[in-house]
N, C-alpha and C positions, 0 to 999 in steps of 0.2 A: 731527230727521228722519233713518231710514235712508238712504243709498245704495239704490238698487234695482237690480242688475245681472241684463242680459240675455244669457242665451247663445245665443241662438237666432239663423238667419242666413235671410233670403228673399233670393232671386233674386226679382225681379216681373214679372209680365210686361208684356212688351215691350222688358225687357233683354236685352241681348248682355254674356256676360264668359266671360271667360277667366281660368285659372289655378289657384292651390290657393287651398282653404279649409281650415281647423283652427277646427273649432267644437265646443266643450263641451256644447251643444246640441242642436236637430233643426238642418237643416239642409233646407229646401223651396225647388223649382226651380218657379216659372213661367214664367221665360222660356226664351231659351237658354244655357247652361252647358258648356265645354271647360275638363277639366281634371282635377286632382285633389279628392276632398273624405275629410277625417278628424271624424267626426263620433262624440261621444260617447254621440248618441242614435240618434234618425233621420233616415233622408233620403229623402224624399220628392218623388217627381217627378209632377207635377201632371198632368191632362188634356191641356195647350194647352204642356207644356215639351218642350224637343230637350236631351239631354244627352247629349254623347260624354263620358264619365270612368271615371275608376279611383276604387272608394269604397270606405270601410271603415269602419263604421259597427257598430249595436247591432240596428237593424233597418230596412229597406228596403220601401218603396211603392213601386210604378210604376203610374202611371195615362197615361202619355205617352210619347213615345221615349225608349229607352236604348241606348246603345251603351257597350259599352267590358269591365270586368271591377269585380265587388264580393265584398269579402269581409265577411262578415256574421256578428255574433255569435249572431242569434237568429232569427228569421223572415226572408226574402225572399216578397214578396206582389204577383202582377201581376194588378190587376183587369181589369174585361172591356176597358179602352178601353187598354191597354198595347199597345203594339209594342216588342219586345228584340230586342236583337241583341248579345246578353253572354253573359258564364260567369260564373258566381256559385256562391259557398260559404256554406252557412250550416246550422242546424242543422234547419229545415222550409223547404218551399216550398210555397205556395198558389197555384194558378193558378185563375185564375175564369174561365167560359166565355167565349168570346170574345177573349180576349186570346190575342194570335202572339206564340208564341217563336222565336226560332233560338240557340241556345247550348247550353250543357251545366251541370249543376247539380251540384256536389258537395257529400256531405252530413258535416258535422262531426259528432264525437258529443260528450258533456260532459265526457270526460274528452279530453286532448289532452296 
């Protein structure tokens, strides 16, 4: 029988944590989250999650609170139920109706 290895990380909700994550994986917040996260996929912050952090990741959801700064390899994506309060780099951004930003968005190009 294989090993099955998981790289993916949940916050759940109704957690509280604190600190850094390094995840080869996505990386999804339901609850709340302070801190740093290094993700090798996505990170993903839920409806119902509070996240103050610094991310750096492959691509980035916010459907929930964010606060803090992400550096993003490929999309940054706030659907209608987000609230930001970040600066974020990546190479697109999608804002869906309804979602409040306050930050500023730098745009990368492919060559760097």
């Amino acid at each position: 029988m294989s090993k099955q290895v998981f790289s993916d990380c949940v916050i759940g909700q109704g957690v509280k944590a604190e600190g850094s994550i390094e995840a080869p994986g996505m990386v999804r917040i339901d609850g709340e989250f302070s801190g740093d996260i290094i993700s090798g996929a996505s990170v993903i912050i839920s409806k119902d999650a509070i996240m103050h952090a610094h991310i750096r990741a492959r691509d980035l959801l916010v459907a929930g609170f964010f606060s803090g700064t992400a550096i993003v390899q490929n999309e940054v994506r706030y659907v209608e139920t987000a609230q930001v309060r970040a600066d974020c780099t990546g190479k697109m951004l999608i804002v869906e109706p309804g979602a409040r930003v306050q930050g500023k968005f730098a745009r990368i190009s492919d060559v760097q």
